[in-house]
C-alpha positions in Angstrom: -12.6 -59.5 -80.7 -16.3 -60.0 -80.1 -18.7 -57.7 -79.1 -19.5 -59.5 -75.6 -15.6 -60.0 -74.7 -14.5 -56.2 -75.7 -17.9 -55.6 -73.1 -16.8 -57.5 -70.6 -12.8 -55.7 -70.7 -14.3 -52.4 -70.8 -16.5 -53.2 -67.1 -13.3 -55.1 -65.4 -11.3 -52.0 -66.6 -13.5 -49.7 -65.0 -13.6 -51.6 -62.0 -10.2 -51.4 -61.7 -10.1 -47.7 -62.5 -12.7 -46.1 -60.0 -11.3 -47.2 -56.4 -7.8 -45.8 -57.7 -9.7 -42.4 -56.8 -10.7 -43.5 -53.7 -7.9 -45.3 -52.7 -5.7 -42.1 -53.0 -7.3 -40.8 -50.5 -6.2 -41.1 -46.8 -7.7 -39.8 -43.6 -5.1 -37.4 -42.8 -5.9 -35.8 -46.2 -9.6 -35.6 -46.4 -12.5 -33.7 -44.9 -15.5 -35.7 -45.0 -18.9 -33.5 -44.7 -22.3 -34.6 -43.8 -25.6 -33.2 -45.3 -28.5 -34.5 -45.1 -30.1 -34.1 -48.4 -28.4 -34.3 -51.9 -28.1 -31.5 -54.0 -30.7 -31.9 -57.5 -27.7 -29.9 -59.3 -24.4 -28.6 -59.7 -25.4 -25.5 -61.2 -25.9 -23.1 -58.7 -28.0 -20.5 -60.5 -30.3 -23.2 -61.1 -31.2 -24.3 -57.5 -32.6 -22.8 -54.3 -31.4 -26.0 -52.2 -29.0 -24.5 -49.8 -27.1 -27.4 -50.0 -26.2 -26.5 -54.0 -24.9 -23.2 -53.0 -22.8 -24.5 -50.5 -21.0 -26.8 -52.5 -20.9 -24.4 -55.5 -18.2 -22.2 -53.4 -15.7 -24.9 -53.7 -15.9 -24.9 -56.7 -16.8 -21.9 -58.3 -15.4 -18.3 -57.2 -17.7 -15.4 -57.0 -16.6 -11.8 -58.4 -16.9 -10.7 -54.1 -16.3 -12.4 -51.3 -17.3 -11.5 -47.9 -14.5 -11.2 -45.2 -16.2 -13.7 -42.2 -14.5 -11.8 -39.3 -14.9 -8.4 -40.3 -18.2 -9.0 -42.5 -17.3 -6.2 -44.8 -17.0 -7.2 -48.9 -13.7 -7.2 -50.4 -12.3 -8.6 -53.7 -12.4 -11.9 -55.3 -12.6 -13.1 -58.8 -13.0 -8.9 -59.3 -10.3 -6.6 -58.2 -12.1 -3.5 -57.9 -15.3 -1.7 -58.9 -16.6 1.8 -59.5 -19.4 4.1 -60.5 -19.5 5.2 -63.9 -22.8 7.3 -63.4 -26.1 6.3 -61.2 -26.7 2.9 -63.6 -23.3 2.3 -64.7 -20.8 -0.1 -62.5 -17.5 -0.9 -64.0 -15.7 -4.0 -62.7 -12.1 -4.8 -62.9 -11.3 -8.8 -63.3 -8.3 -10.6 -61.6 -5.8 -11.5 -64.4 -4.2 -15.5 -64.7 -7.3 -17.2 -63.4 -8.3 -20.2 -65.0 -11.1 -22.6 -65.5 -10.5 -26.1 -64.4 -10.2 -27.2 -68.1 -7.7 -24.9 -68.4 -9.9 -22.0 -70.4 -9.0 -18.4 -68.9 -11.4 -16.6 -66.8 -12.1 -13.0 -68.7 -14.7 -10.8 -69.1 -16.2 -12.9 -72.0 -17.2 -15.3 -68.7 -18.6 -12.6 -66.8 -20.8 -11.7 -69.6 -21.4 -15.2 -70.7 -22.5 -15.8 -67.0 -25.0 -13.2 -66.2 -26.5 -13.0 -69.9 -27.8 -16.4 -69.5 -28.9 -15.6 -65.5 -30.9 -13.0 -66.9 -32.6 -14.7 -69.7 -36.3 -15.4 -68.8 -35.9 -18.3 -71.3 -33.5 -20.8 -68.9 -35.7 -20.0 -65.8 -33.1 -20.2 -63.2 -33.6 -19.4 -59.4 -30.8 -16.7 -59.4 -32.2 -14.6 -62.0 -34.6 -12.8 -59.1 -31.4 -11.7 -57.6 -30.2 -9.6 -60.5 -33.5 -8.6 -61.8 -32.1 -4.6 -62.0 -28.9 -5.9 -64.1 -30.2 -4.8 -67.6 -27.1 -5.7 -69.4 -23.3 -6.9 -69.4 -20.7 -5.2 -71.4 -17.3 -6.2 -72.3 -15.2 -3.4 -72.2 -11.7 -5.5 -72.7 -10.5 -9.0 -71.7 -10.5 -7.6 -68.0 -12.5 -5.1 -67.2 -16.7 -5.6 -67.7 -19.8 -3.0 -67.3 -23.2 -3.6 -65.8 -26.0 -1.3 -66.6 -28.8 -1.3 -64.2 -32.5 0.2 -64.5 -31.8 2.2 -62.4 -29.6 3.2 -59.1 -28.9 -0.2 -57.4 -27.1 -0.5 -54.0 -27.1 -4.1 -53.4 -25.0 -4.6 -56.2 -21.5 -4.8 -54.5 -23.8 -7.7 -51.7 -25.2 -9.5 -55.0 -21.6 -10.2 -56.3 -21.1 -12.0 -53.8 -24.1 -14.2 -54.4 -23.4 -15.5 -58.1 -20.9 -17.9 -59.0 -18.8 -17.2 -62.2 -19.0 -20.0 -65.0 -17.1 -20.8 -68.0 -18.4 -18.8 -71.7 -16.8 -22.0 -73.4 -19.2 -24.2 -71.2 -22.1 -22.1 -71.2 -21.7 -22.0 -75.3 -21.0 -25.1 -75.8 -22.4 -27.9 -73.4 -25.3 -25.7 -72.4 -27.8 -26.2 -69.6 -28.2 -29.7 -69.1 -24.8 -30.8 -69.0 -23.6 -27.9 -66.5 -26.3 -29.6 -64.3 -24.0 -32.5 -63.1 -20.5 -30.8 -64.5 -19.4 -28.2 -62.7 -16.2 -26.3 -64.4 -15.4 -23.7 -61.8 -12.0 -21.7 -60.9 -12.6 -22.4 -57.8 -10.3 -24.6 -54.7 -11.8 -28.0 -55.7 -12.9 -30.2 -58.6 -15.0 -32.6 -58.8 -14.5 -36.0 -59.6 -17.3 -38.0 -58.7 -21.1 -37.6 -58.0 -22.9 -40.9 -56.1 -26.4 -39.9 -56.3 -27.9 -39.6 -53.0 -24.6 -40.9 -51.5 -21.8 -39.0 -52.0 -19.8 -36.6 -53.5 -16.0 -36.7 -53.9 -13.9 -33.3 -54.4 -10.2 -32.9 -55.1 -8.2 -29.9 -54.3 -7.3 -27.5 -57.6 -3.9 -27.3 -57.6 -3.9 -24.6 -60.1 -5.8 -22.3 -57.9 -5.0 -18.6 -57.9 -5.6 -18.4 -54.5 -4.8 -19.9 -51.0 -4.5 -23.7 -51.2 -7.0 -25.9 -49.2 -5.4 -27.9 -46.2 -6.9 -31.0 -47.3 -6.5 -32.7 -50.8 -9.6 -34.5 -50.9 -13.6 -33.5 -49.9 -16.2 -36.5 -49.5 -19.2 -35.2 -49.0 -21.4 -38.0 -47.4 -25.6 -37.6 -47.7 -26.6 -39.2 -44.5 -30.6 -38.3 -44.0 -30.6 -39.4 -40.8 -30.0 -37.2 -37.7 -28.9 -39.6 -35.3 -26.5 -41.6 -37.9 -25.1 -38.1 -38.6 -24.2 -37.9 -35.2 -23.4 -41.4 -34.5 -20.4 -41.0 -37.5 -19.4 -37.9 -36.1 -18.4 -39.2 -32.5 -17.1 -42.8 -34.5 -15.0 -40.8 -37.1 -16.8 -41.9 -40.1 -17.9 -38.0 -40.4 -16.0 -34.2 -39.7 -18.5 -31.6 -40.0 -22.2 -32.2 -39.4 -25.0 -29.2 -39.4 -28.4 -29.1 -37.9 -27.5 -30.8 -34.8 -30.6 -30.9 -32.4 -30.7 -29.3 -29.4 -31.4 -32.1 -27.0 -28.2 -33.8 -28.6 -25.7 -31.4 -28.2 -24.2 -32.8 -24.5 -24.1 -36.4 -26.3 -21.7 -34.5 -28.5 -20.0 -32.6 -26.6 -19.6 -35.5 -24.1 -17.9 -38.0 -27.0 -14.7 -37.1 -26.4 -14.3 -37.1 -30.4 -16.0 -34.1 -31.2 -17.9 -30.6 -30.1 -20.8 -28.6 -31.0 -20.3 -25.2 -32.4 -23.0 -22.8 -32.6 -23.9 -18.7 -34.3 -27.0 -16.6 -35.0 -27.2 -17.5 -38.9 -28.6 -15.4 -41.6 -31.9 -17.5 -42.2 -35.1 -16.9 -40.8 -37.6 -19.3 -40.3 -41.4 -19.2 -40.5 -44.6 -21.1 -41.4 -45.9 -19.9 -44.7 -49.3 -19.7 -45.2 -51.2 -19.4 -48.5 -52.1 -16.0 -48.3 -52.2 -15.9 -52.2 -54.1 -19.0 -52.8 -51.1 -20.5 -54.8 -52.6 -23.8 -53.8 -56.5 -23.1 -53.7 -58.6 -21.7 -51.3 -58.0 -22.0 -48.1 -58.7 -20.1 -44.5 -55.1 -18.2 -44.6 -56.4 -15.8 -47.5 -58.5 -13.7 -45.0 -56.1 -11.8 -42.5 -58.0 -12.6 -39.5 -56.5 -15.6 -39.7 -53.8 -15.3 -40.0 -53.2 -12.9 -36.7 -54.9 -15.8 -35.8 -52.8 -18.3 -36.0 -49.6 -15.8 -34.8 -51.3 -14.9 -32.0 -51.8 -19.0 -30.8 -48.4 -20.1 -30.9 -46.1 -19.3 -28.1 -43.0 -18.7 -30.0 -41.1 -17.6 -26.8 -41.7 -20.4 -25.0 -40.4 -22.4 -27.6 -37.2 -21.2 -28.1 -36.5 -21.4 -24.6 -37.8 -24.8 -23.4 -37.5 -26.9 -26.5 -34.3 -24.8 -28.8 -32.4 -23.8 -25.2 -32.4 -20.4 -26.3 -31.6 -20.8 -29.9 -33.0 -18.7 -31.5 -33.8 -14.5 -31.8 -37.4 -13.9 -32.3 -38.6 -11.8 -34.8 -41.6 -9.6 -35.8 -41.6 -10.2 -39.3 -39.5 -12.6 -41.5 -36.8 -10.0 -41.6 -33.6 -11.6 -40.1 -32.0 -9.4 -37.4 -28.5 -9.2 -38.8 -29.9 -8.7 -42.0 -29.8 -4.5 -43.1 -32.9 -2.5 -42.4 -33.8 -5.0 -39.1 -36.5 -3.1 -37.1 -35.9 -3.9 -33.8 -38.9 -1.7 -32.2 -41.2 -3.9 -34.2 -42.6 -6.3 -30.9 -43.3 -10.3 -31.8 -47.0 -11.3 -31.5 -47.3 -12.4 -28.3 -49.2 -15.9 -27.7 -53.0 -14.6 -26.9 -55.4 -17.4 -26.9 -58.9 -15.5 -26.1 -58.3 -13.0 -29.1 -57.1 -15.6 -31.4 -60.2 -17.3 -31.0 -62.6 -14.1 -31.3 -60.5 -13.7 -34.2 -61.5 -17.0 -35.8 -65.1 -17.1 -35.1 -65.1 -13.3 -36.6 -63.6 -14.7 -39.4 -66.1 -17.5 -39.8 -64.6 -20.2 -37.7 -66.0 -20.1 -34.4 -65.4 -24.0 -34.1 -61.8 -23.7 -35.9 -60.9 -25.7 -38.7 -58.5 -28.5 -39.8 -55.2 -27.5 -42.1 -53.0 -29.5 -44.3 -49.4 -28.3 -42.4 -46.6 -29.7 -44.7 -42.8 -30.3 -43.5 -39.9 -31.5 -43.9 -36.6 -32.6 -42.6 -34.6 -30.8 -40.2 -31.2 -29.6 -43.1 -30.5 -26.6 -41.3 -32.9 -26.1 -38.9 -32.1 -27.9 -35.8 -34.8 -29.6 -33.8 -37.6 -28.6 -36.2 -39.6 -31.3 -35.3 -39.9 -30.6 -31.8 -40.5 -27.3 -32.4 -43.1 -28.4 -35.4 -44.6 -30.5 -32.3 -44.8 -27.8 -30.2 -46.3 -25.2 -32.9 -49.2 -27.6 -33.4 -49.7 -28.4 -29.9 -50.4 -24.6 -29.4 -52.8 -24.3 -32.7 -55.0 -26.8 -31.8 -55.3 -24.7 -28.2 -56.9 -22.1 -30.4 -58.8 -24.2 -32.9 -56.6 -24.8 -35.4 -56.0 -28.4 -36.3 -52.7 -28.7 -38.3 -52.3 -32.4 -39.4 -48.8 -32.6 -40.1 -47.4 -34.0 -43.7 -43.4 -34.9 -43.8 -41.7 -34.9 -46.5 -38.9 -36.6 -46.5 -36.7 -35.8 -49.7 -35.6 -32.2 -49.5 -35.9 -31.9 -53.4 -39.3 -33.3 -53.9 -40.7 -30.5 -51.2 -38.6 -27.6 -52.3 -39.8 -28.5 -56.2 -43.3 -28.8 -54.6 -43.0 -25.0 -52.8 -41.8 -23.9 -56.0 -44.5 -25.0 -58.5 -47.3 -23.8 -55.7 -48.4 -27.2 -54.2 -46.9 -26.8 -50.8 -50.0 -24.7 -49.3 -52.1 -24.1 -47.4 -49.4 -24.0 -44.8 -45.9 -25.3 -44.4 -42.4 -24.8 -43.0 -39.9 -22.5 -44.5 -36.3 -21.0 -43.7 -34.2 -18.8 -45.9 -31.2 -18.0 -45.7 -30.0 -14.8 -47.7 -27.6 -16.3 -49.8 -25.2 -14.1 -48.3 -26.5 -10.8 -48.6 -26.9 -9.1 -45.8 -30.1 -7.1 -46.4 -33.6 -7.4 -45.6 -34.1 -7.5 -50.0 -32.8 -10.7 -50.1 -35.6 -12.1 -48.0 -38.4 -10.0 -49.2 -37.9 -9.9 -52.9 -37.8 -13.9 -52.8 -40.0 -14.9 -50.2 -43.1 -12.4 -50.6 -43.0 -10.8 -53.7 -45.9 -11.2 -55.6 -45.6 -13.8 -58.1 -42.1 -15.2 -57.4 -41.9 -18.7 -57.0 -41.1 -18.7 -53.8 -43.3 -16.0 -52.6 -47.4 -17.0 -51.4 -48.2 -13.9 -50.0 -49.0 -10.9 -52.8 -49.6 -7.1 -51.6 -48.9 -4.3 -54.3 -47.9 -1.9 -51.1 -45.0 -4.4 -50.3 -44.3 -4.7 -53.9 -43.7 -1.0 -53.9 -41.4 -0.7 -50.9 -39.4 -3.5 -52.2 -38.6 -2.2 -55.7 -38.4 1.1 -53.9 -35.3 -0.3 -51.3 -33.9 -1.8 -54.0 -33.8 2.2 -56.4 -32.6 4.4 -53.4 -29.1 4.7 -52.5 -29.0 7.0 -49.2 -29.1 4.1 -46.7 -30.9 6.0 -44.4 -33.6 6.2 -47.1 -33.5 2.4 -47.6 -33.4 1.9 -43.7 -37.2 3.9 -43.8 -38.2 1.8 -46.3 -37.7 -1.2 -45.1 -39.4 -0.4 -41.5 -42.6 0.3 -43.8 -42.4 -2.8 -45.3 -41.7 -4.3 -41.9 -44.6 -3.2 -40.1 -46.9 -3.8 -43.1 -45.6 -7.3 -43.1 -46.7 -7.6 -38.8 -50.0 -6.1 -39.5 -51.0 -8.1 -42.2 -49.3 -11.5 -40.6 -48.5 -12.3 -44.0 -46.9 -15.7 -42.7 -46.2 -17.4 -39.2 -42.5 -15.8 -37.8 -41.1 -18.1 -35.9 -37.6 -16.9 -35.3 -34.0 -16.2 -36.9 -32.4 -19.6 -36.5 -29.3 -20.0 -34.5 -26.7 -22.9 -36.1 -25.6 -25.6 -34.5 -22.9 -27.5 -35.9 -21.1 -30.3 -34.9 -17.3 -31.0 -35.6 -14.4 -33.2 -35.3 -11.8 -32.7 -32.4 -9.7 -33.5 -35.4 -10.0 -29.9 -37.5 -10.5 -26.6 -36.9 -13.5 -24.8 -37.9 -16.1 -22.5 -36.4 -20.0 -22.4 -37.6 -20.5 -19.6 -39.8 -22.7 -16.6 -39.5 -23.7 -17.0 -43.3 -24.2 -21.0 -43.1 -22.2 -21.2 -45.7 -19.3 -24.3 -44.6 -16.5 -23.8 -46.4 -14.3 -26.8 -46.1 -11.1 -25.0 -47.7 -10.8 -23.5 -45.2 -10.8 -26.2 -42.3 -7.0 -26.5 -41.2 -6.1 -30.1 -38.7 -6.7 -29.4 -35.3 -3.3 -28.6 -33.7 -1.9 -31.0 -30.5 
């Protein structure tokens, strides 16, 4: 048989085998999610994108999980844990669980997992998170032990934060190829990946614990708001995030579907190159910076253009996050003294600013409220000339590498730890990539709320680092964001206070 014919067999076979996926699907058993944005990998550790993390919980498992009604941390892919001494943890694995290939989940995995988290070498995003993890014993097939540099008590939040991944993987396919193959033991699989289109999930029915209601996941990336919402009240879409304020009657008026909102575990803010990441630029000198937080009616916004959605804060410190300081008072919008702050600084006629954004995956209505921000700027002398970005990759990869300054906007979510570390470690640490504001005095209360274990102690700590963080005006605080999601009359599911959707466990919608 020639080369050309044997071709031509093998393309009409596959076109014959890749709707037989599809076509097993129906609508009574599949969830079909929107998100805006595609993910750039499958590998969790590897990626800040929020959308990679949420889709890395249905298929991977973590060693903790948190309990979303009770918020307390209970068991998962570990059974139990202990304190050996102050930097010893011993960790008990669940026994029977498998990989999707079929390779058992042990202690080798745990190891396997964490080593290569922890290895400056593969530069991956998680590694910040477990920076005190100095090493990973295997004491037998099911029980592991983590040294730490010292005492650590966020450990018990962090496993809860890093997926577990297969040793045989990790060994054998390596970095690259866990990018877009994902070999969890978690409730789904995956069996295909349409780039920039969708994703298509099917249920593990070897999972060790509760069984998703639905067989099959499509996750559909629809960048559009108003076609999100358009498929949501046709049928073409079940779960939708991000859903603007000014649109949530049109939803909740369809007849097909609702809006579901909840304070969420992400703060948002205007970062401003306090560091000079990205050059020099007017943001270095703290003048301006008070400045800038002193023009901008933040109060006004959440309640004529979010509808009340949103909790202001002082600092970028979320207020369900551990250590909030609620007796820390937002700047309050002061025009006159912004502008005597500007001209002491230099810039008595103001200046014009670079402000870089992007699209609006989790926090709803941004542009209006990006609108409304530079509207109030300008009152003070600050011309921000507004950039979009509309790929969430490219801008998160530009944030990362330093190229996003002088000034741009910026959420994070806490990657479901529930303490103010997980904000200030990442986001304004000295030299993480994350981070563009540097201050050695932060960078000492950090490590030090991350050594003490009394939590009154850390409490202290982190109202230091707090009221550091207003005085200096390290970035723009805009507010912790308040979810809203919108969902089909067809399932039931609640927005979560972590943003983390979790479509095992949406249940149909009982008549």
């Amino acid at each position: 048989m020639n080369r050309r014919i044997l071709s031509g067999l093998m393309v009409l076979a596959l076109a014959f085998a890749l709707p037989t996926a599809a076509s097993a699907q129906t609508k009574d058993d599949t969830i079909v999610y929107g998100l805006q944005s595609d993910v750039d990998s499958w590998d969790p550790p590897n990626s800040v994108l929020r959308e990679a993390i949420i889709l890395g919980y249905h298929v991977f498992d973590h060693l903790a999980v948190r309990d979303l009604k009770t918020g307390r941390v209970g068991p998962n892919l570990a059974t139990s844990w202990k304190t050996v001494d102050d930097t010893t943890w011993e960790v008990a694995l669940r026994k029977g669980v498998k990989f999707h290939d079929g390779h058992p989940f042990t202690a080798a995995s745990v190891k396997a997992t964490f080593d290569r988290v922890l290895n400056p070498e593969n530069k991956l995003t998680a590694r910040g998170n477990h920076a005190k993890i100095k090493s990973v014993e295997v004491v037998d097939d099911h029980t592991v032990r983590f040294k730490t540099d010292g005492p650590y008590p966020l450990f018990v939040e962090r496993m809860t934060a890093q997926v577990m991944q297969s040793d045989k993987v990790i060994k054998e396919k390596g970095h690259q190829w866990m990018q877009e193959n994902p070999i969890g033991t978690g409730p789904y699989k995956l069996v295909r990946w349409d780039r920039k289109q969708e994703h298509l999930l099917v249920r593990n029915d070897d999972y060790w614990g509760s069984k998703p209601a639905f067989k099959h996941v499509r996750v559909r990336i629809i960048p559009e708001t108003a076609t999100q919402i358009a498929e949501l009240i046709s049928g073409g879409v079940d779960v939708i995030k991000a859903v603007p304020p000014d649109q949530m009657d049109v939803v909740n008026k369809s007849g097909q579907a609702r809006t579901s909102t909840s304070p969420i575990l992400r703060t948002a803010m205007l970062q401003l190159d306090q560091a000079a990441r990205s050059g020099p630029n007017p943001f270095t000198d703290r003048r301006v910076r008070q400045a800038a937080n002193m023009a901008a009616d933040m109060d006004a916004i959440i309640k004529h253009v979010l509808n009340g959605l949103g909790d202001r804060t002082a600092t970028a410190v979320n207020p369900m996050a551990f250590g909030f300081d609620p007796s820390i008072k937002p700047y309050k919008q002061d025009l006159a003294q912004a502008k005597k702050l500007l001209a002491d600084a230099g810039y008595p006629n103001g200046f014009e600013v670079r402000f870089r954004t992007g699209l609006a995956i989790v926090e709803p209505g941004i542009q209006q409220t990006n609108d409304a921000i530079v509207a109030d700027l300008a009152k003070a002398g600050i011309v921000a000339k507004q950039n979009l970005i509309g790929d969430v990759g490219p801008y998160v990869a530009q944030v990362k590498e330093g190229k996003a300054g002088p000034m741009f906007n910026w959420s994070w979510g806490y990657y479901s730890v529930f303490d103010a570390d997980a904000i200030l470690y990442d986001v304004l640490k000295c030299g993480e990539s994350y981070s563009y504001y540097c201050n050695k005095a932060l960078d000492d209360l950090i490590h030090a709320g991350r050594s003490t274990l009394d939590p009154k102690k850390r409490s202290e700590i982190y109202v230091k680092a707090q009221k550091l963080l207003f005085d200096d005006a390290a970035y723009i605080y805009k507010w912790g964001l308040r979810g809203v999601w919108g969902i089909s009359n067809r399932i039931e599911y609640a927005a979560p206070r972590d943003e983390i959707d979790r479509m095992f466990i949406v249940t149909p919608r009982k008549k």
